[in-house]
PyMOL Python script that loads the backbone (N, CA, C, O; Angstrom):
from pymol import cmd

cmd.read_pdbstr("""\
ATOM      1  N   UNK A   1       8.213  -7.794 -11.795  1.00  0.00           N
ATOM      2  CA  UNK A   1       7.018  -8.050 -12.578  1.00  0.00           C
ATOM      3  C   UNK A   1       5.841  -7.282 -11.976  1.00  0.00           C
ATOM      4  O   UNK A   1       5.681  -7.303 -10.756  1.00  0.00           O
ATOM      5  N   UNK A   2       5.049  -6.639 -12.736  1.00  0.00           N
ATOM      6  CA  UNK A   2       3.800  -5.810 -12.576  1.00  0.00           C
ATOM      7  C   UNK A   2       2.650  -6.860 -12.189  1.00  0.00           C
ATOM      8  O   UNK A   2       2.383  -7.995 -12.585  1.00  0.00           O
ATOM      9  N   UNK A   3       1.925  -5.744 -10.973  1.00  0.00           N
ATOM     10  CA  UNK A   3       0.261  -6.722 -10.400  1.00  0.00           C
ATOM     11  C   UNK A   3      -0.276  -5.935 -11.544  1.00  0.00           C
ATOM     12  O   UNK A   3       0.172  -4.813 -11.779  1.00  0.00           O
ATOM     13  N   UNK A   4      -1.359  -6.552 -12.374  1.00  0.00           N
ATOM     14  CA  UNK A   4      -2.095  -5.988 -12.674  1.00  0.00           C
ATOM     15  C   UNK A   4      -3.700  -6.618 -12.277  1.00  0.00           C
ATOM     16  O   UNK A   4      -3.961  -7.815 -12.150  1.00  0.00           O
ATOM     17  N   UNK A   5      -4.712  -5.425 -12.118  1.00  0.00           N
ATOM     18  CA  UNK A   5      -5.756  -5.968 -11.902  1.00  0.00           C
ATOM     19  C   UNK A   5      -7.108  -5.690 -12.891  1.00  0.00           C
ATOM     20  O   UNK A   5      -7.460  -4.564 -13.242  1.00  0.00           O
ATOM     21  N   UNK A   6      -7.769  -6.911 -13.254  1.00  0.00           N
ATOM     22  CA  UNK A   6      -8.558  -7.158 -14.257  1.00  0.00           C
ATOM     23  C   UNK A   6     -10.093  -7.476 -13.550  1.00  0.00           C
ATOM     24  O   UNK A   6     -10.189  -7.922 -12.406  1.00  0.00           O
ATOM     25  N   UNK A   7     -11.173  -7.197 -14.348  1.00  0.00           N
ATOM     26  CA  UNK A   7     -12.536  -7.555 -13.998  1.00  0.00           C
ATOM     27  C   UNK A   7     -13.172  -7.958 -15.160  1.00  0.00           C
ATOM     28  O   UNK A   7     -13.079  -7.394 -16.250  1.00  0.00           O
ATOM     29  N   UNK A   8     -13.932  -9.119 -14.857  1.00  0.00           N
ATOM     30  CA  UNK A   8     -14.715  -9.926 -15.544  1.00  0.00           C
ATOM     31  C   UNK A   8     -15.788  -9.193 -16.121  1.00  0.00           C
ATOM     32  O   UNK A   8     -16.602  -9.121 -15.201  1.00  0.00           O
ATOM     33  N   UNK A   9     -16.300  -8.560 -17.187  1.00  0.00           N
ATOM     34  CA  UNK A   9     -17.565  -8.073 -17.538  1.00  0.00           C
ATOM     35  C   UNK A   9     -18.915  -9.487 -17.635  1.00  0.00           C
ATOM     36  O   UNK A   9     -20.091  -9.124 -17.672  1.00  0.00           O
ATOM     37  N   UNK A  10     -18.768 -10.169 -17.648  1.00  0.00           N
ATOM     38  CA  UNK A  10     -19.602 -10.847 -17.236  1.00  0.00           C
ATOM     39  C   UNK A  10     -20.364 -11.644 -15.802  1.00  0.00           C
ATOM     40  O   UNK A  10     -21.544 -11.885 -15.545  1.00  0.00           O
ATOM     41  N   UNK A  11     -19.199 -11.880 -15.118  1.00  0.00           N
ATOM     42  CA  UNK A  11     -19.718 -11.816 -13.428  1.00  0.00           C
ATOM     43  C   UNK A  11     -19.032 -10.946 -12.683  1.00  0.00           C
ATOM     44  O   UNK A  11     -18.965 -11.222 -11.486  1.00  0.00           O
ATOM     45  N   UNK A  12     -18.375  -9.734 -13.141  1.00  0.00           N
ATOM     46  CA  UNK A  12     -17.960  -8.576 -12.184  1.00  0.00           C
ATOM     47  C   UNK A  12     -16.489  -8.647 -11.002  1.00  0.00           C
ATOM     48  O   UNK A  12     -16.011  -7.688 -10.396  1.00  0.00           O
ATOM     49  N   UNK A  13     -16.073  -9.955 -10.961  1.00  0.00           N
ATOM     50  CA  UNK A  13     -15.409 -10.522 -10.497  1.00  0.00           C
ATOM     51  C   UNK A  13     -13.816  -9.360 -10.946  1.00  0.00           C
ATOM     52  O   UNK A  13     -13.361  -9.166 -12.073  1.00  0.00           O
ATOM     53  N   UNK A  14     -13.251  -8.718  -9.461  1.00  0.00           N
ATOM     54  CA  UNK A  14     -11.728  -8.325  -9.779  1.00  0.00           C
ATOM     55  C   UNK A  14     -10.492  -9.358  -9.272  1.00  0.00           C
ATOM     56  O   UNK A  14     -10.497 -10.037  -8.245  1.00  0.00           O
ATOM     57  N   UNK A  15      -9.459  -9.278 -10.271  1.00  0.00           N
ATOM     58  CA  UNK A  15      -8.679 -10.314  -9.620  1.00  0.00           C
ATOM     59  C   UNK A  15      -7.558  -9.647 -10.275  1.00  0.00           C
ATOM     60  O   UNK A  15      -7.451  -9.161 -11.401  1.00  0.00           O
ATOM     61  N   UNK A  16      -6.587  -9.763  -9.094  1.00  0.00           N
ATOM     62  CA  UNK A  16      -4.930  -9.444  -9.423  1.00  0.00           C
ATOM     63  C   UNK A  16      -4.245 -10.473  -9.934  1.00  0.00           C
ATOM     64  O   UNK A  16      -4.479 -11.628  -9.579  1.00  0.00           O
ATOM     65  N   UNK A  17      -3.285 -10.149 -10.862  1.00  0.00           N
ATOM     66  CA  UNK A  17      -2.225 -11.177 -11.957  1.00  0.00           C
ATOM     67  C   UNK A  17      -0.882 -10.671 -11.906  1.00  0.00           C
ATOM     68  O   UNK A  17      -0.427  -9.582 -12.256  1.00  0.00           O
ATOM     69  N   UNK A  18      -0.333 -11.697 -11.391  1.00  0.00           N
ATOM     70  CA  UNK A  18       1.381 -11.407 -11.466  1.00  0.00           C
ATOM     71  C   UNK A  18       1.403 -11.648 -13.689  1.00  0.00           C
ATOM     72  O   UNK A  18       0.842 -12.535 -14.334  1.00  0.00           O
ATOM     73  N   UNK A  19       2.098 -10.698 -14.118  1.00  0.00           N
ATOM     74  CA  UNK A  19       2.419 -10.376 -15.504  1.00  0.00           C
ATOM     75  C   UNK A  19       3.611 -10.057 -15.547  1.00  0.00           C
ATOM     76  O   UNK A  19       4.107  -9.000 -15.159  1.00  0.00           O
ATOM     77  N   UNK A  20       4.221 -11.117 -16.107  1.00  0.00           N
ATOM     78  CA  UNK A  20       5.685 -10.986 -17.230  1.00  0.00           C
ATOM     79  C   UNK A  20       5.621 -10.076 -17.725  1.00  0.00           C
ATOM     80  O   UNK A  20       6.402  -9.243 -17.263  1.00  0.00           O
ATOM     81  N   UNK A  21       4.525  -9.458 -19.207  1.00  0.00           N
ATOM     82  CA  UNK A  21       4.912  -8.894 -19.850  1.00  0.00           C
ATOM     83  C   UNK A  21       3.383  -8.017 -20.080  1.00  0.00           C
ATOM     84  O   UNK A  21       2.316  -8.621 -20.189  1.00  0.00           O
ATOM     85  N   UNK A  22       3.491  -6.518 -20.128  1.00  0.00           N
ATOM     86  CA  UNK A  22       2.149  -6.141 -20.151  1.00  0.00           C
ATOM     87  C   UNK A  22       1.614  -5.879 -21.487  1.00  0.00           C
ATOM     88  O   UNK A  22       0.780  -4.975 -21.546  1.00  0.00           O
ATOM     89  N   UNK A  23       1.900  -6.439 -22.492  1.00  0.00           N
ATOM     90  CA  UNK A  23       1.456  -6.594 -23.950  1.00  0.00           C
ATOM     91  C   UNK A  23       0.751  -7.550 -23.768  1.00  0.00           C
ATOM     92  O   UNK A  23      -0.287  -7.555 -24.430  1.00  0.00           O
ATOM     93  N   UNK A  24       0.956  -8.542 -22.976  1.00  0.00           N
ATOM     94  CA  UNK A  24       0.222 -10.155 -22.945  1.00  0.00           C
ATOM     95  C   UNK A  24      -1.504  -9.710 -22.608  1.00  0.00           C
ATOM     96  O   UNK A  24      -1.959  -8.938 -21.764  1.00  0.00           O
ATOM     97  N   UNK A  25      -2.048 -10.374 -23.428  1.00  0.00           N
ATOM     98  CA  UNK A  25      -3.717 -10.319 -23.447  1.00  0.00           C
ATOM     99  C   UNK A  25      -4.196 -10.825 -22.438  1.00  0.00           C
ATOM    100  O   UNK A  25      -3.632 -11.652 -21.722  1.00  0.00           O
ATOM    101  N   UNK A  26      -5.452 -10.302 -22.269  1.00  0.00           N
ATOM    102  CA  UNK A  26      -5.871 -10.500 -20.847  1.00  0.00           C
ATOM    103  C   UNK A  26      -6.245 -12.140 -20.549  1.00  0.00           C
ATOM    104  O   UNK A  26      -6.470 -12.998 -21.402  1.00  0.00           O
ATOM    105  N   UNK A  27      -6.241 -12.266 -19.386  1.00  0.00           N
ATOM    106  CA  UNK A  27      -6.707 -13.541 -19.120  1.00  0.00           C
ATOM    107  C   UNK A  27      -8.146 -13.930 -19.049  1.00  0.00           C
ATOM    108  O   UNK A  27      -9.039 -13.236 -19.536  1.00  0.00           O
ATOM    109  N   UNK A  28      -8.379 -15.252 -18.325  1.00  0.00           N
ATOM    110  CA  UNK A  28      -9.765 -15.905 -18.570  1.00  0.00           C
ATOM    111  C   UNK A  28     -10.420 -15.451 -16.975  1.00  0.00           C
ATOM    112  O   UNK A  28      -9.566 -14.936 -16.254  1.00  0.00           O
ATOM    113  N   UNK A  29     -11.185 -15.521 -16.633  1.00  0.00           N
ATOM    114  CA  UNK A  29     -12.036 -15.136 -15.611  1.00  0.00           C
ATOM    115  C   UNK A  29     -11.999 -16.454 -14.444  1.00  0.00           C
ATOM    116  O   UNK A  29     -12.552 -17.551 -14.513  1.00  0.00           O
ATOM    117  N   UNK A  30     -11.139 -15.884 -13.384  1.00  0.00           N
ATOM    118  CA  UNK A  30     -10.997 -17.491 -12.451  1.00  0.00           C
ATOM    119  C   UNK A  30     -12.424 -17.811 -12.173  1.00  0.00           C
ATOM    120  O   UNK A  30     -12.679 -18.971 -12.497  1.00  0.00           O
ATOM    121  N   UNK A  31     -13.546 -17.093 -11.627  1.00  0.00           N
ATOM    122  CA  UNK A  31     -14.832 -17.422 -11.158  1.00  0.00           C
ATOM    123  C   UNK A  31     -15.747 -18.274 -11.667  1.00  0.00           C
ATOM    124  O   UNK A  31     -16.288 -19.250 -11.148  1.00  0.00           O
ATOM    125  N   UNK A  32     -15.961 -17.376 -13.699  1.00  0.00           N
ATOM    126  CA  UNK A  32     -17.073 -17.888 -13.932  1.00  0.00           C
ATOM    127  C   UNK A  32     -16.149 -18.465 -15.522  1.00  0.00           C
ATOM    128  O   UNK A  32     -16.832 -19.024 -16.380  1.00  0.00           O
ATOM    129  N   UNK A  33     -15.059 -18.325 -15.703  1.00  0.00           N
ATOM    130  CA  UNK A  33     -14.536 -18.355 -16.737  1.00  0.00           C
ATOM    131  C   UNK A  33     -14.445 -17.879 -18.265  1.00  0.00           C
ATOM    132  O   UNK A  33     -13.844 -18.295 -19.256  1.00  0.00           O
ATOM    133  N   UNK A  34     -15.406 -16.709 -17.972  1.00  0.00           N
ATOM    134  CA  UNK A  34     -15.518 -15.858 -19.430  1.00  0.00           C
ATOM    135  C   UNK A  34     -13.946 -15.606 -19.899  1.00  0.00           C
ATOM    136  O   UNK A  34     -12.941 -15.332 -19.243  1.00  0.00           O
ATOM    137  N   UNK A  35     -14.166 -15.817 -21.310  1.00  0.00           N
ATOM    138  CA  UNK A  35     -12.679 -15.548 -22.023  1.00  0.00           C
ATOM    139  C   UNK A  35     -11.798 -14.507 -21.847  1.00  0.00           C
ATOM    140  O   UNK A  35     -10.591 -14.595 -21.621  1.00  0.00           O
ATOM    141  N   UNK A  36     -12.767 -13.074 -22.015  1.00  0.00           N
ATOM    142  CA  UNK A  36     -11.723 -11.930 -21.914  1.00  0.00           C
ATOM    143  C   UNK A  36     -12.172 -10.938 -21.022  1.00  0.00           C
ATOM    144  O   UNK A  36     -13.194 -10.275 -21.197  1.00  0.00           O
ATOM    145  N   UNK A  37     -11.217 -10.813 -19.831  1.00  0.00           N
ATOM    146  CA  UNK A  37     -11.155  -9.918 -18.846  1.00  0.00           C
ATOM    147  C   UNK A  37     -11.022  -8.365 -19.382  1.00  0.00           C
ATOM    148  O   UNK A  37     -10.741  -8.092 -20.549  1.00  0.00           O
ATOM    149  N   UNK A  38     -11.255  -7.438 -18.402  1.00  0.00           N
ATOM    150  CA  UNK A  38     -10.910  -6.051 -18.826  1.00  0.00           C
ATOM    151  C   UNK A  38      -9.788  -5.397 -17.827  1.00  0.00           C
ATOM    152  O   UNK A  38      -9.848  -5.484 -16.600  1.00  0.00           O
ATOM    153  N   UNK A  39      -8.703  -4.695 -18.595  1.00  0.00           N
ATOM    154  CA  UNK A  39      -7.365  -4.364 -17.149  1.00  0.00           C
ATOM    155  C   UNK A  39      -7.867  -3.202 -16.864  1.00  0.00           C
ATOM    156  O   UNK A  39      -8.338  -2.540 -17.790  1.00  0.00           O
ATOM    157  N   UNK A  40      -7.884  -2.692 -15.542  1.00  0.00           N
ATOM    158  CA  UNK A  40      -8.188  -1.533 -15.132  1.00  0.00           C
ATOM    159  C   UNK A  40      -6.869  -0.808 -14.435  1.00  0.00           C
ATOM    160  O   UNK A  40      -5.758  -1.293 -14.221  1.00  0.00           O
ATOM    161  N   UNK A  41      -7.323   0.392 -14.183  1.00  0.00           N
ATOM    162  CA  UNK A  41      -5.942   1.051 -13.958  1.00  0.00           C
ATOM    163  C   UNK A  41      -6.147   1.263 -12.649  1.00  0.00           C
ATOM    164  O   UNK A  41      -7.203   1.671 -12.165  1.00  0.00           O
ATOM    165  N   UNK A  42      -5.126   0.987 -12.040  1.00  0.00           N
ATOM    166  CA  UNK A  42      -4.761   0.841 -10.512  1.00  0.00           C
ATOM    167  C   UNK A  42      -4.550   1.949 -10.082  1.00  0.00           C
ATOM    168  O   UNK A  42      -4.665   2.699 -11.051  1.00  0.00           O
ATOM    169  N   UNK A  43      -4.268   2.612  -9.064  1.00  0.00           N
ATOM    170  CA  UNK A  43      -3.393   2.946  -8.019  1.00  0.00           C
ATOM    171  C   UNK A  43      -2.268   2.446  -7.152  1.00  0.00           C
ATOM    172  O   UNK A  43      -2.067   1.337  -6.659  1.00  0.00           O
ATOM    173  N   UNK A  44      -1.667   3.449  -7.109  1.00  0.00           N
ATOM    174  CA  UNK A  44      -0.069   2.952  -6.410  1.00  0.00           C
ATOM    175  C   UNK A  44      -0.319   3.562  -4.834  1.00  0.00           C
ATOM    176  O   UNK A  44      -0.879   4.601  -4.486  1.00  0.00           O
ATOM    177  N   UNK A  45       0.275   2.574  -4.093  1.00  0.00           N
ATOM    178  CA  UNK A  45       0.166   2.580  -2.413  1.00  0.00           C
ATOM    179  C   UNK A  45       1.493   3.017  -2.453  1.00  0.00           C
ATOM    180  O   UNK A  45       2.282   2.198  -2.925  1.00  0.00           O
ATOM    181  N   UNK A  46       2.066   4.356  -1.992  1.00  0.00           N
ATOM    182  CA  UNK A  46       3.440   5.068  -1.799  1.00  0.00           C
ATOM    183  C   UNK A  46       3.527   4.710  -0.295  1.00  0.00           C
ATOM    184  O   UNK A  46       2.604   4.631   0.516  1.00  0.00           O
ATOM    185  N   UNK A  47       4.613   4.548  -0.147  1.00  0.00           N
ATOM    186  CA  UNK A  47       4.977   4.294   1.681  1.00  0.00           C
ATOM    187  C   UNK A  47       5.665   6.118   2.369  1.00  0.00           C
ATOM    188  O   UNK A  47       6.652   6.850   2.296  1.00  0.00           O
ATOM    189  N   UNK A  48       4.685   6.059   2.817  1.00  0.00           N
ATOM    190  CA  UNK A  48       5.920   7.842   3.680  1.00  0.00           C
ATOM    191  C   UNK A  48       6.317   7.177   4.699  1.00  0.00           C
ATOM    192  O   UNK A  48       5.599   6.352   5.264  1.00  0.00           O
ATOM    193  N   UNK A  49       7.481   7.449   5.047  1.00  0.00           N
ATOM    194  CA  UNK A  49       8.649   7.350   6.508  1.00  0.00           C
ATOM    195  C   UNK A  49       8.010   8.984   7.296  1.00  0.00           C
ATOM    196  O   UNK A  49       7.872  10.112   6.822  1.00  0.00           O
ATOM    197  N   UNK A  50       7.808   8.546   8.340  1.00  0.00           N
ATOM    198  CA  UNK A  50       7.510   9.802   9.246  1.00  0.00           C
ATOM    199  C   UNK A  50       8.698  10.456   9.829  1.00  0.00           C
ATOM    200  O   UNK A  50       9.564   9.629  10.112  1.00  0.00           O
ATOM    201  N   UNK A  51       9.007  11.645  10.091  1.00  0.00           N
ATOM    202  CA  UNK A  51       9.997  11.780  10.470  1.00  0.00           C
ATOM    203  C   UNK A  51      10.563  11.677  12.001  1.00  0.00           C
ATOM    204  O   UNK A  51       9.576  11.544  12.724  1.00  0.00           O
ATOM    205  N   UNK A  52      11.134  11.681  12.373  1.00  0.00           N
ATOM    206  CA  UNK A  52      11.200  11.148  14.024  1.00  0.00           C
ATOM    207  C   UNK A  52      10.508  12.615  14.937  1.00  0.00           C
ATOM    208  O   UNK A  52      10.358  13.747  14.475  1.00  0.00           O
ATOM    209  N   UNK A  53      10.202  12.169  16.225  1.00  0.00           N
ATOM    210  CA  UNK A  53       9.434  13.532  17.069  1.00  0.00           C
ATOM    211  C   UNK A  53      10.537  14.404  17.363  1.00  0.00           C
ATOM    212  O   UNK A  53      11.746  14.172  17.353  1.00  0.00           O
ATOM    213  N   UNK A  54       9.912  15.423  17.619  1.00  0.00           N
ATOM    214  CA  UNK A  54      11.402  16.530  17.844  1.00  0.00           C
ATOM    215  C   UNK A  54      11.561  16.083  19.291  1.00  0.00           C
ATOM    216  O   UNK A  54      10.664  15.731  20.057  1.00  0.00           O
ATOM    217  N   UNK A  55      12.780  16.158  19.506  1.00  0.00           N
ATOM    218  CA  UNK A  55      13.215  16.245  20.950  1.00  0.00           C
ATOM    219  C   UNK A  55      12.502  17.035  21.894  1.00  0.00           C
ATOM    220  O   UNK A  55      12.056  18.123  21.530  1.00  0.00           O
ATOM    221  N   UNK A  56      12.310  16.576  23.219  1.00  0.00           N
ATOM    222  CA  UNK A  56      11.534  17.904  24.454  1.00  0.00           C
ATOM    223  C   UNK A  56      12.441  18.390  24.630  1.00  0.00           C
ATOM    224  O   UNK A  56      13.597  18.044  24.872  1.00  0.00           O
ATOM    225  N   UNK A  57      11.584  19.855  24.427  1.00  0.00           N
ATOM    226  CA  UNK A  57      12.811  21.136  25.037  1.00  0.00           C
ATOM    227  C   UNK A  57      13.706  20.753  26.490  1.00  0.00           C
ATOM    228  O   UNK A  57      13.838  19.544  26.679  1.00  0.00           O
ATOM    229  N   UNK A  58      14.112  21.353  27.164  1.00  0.00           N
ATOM    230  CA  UNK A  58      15.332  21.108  28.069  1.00  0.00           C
ATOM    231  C   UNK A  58      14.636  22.008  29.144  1.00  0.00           C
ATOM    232  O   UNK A  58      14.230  23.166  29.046  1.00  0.00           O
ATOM    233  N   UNK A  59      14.617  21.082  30.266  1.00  0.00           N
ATOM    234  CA  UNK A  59      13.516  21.632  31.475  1.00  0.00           C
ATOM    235  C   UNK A  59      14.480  22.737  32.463  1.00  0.00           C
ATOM    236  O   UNK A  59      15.613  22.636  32.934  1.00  0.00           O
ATOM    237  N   UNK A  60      13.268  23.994  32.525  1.00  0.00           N
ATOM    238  CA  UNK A  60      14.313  25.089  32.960  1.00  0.00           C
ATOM    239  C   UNK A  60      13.758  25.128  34.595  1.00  0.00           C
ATOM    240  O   UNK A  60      14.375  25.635  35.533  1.00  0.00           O
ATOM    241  N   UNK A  61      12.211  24.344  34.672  1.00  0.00           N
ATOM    242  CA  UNK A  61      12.487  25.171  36.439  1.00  0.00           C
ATOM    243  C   UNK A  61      12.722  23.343  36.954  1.00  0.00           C
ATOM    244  O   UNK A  61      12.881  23.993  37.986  1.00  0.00           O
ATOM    245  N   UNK A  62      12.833  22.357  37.148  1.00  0.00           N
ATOM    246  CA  UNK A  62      13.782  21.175  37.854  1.00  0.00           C
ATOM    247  C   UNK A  62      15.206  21.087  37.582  1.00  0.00           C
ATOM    248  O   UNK A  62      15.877  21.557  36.663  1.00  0.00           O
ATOM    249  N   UNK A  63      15.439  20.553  38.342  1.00  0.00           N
ATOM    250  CA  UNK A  63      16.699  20.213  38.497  1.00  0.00           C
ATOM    251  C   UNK A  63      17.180  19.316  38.064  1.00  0.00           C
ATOM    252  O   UNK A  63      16.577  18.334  38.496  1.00  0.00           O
ATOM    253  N   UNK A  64      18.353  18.891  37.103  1.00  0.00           N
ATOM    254  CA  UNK A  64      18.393  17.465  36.202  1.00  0.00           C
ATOM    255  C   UNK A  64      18.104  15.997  37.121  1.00  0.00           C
ATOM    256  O   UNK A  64      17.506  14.931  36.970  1.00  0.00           O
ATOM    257  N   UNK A  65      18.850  16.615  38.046  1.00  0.00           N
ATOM    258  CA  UNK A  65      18.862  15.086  38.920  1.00  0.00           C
ATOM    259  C   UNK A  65      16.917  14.873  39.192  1.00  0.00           C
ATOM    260  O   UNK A  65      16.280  15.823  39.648  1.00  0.00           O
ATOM    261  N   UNK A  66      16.434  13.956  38.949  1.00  0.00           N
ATOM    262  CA  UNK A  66      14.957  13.676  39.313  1.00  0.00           C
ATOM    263  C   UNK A  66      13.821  14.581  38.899  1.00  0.00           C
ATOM    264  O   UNK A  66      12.875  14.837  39.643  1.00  0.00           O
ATOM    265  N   UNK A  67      14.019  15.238  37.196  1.00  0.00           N
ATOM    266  CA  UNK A  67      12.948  15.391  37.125  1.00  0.00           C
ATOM    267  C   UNK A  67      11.794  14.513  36.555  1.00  0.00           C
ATOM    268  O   UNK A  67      11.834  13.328  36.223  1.00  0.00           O
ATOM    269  N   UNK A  68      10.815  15.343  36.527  1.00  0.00           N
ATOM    270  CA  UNK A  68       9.518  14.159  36.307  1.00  0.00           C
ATOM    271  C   UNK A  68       9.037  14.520  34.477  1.00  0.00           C
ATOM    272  O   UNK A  68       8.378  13.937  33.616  1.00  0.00           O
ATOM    273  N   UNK A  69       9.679  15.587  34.556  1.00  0.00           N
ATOM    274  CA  UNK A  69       9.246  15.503  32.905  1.00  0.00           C
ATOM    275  C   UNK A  69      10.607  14.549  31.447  1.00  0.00           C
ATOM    276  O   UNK A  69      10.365  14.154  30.307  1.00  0.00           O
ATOM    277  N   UNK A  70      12.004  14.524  32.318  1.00  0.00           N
ATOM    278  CA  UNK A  70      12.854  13.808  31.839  1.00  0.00           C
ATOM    279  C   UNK A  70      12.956  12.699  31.114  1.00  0.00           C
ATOM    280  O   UNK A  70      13.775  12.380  30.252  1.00  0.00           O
ATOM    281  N   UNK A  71      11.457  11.803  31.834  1.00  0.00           N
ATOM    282  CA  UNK A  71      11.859  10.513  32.008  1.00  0.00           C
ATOM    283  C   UNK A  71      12.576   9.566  32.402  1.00  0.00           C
ATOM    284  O   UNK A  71      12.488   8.378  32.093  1.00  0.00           O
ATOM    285  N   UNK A  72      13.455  10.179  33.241  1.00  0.00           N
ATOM    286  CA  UNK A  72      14.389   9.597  34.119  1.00  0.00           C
ATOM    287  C   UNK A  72      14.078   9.231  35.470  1.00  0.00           C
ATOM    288  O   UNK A  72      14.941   8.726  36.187  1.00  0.00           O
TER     289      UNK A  72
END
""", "prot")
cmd.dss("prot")
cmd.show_as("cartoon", "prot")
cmd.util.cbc("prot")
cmd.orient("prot")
């Protein structure tokens, strides 16, 4: 089911509505209770996945055993 979000032209008031069906007429105004709200058009919040860090290059002047850039 779609958020949609509506504002009161009479006290300015925005409020989000879980909606069954988006033909259904707008609702009443929770604040001040004017009859008919106005739907405005939203924006969508997309999620990006980052991709993982590249690996550190492979240390050429230590020696594997104890280096300090390893993390080991």
């Amino acid at each position: 089911m779609p958020i949609f979000e509506y504002k009161c032209p009479a006290c300015g008031r925005i409020t989000e509505k879980l909606v069954k069906n988006a033909s259904v007429k707008s609702p009443a105004c929770d604040a001040c209770g004017h009859k008919k709200t106005e739907k405005l058009i939203s924006g969508f919040a997309p999620q990006v996945k980052h991709s993982p860090a590249p690996a550190q290059p492979a240390c050429r002047d230590c020696s594997n055993a104890g280096c300090p850039h390893s993390g080991m």
